[in-house]
C-alpha positions in Angstrom: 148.3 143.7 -38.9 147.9 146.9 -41.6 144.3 146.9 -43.2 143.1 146.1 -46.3 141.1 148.1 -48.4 139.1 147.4 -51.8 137.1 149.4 -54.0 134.0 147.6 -56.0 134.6 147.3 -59.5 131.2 147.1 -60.1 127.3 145.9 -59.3 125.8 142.5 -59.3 122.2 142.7 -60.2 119.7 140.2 -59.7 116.2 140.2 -58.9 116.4 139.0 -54.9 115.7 142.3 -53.3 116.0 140.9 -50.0 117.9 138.7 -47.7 115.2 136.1 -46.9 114.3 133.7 -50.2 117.7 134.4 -52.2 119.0 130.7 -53.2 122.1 129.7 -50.5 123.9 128.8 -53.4 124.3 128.8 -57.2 122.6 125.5 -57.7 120.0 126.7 -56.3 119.3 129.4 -58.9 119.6 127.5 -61.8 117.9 129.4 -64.3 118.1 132.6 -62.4 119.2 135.5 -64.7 121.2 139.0 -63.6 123.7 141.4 -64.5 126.9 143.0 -63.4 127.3 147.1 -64.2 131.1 147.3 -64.1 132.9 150.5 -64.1 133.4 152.0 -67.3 137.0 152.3 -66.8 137.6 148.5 -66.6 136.4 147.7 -69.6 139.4 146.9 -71.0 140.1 144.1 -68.4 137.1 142.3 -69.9 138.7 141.4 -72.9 139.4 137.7 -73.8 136.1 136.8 -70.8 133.8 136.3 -73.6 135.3 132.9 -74.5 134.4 131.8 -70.8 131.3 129.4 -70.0 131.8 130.3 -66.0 133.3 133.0 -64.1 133.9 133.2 -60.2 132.2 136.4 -58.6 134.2 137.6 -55.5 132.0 140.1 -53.9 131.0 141.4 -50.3 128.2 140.9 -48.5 127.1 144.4 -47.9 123.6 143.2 -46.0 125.4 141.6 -43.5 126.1 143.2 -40.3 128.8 141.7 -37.8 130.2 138.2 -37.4 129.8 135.6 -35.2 132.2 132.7 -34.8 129.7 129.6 -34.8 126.4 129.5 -37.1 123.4 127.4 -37.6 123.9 126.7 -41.5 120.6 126.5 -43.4 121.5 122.5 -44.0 122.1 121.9 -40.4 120.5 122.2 -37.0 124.0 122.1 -34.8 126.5 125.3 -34.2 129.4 125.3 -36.9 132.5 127.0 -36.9 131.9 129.8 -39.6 135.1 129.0 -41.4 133.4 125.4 -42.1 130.5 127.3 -43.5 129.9 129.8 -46.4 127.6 132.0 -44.2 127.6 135.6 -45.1 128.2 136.4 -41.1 132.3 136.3 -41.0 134.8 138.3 -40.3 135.9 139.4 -44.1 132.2 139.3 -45.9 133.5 138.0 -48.9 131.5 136.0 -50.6 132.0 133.8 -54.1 129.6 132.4 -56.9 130.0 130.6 -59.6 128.0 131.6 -62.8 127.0 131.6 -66.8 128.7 134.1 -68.4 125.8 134.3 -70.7 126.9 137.6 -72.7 129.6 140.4 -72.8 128.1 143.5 -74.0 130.7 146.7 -73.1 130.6 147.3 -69.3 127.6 145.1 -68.7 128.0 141.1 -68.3 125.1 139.1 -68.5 124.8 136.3 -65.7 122.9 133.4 -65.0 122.3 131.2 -62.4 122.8 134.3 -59.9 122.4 133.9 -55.8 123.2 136.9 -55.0 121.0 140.3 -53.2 120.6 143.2 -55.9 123.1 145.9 -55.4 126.1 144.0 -54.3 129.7 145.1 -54.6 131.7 143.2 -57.2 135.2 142.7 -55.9 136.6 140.4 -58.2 136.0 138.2 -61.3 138.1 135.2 -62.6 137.5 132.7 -65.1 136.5 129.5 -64.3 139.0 126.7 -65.2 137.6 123.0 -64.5 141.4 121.7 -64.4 142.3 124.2 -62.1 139.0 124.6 -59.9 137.7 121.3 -59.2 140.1 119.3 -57.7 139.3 115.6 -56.7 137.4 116.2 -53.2 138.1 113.4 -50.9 135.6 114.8 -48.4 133.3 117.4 -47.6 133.1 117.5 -43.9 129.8 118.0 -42.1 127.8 118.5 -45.5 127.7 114.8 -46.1 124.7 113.8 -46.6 123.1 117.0 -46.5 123.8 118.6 -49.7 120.8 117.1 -51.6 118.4 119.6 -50.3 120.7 122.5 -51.6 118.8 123.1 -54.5 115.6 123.9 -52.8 117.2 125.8 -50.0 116.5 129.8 -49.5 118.0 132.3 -47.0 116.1 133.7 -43.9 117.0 136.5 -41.8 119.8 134.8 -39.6 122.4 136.1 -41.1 121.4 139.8 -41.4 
């Protein structure tokens, strides 16, 4: 299979400066406020994002280090198949967020509701569409019943 390769279009900048205590997901930084530094060059492609409540962040998870195939999720205590989880550990560490768009000024986008480390690559950002995001979910696999405590939730080291 041929390699893939991206380049960061910009920064995501928050004020977790490390792993452990950064929210496992947005909903857990409600509030929470940060920036993206995109390159100047791209500038263009932000046009139009301004009329946008949400946007999806596509980054990588540049603190994590190697993959493992089953994890211990930070809302369960059994082994998961990493697919079935959004642990930073995978093979591809991609990661996605949804957040404010708060303001559009040039090259720098004002965030809120960020969960993300300082520092990390921006791969991607898309709009967020309700009619064509959020399907109806008919289930949610292992996370029933445990998503309540989501909000509260902070990262350790086990995924380093």
């Amino acid at each position: 299979m041929k390699s893939v390769k991206y380049k960061p279009i910009g920064v995501i900048r928050s004020p977790f400066q490390d792993v452990e205590g950064v929210p496992i997901q947005p909903c857990g930084a409600s509030g929470v406020l940060g920036t993206i530094e995109m390159e100047p060059h791209l500038e263009p492609g932000l046009k139009d994002l301004s009329g946008f409540s949400h946007i999806i962040l596509i980054y990588h998870f540049h603190a994590s280090k190697g993959y493992v195939l089953e994890v211990k999720p930070f809302l369960d205590d059994s082994l998961r198949g990493v697919f079935s989880t959004r642990a930073p550990r995978r093979p591809n560490p991609i990661g996605l967020s949804v957040v404010r768009l708060v303001a559009v000024e040039r090259c720098t986008l004002r965030i809120q509701d960020v969960d993300v480390l300082d520092g990390t690559p921006l791969l991607d950002i898309k709009p967020l569409v309700p009619e064509f995001d959020s399907p109806g979910v008919d289930r949610i696999g292992w996370l029933s019943g445990k998503v309540r405590g989501v909000q509260s939730a902070r990262a350790d080291d086990r995924f380093k």
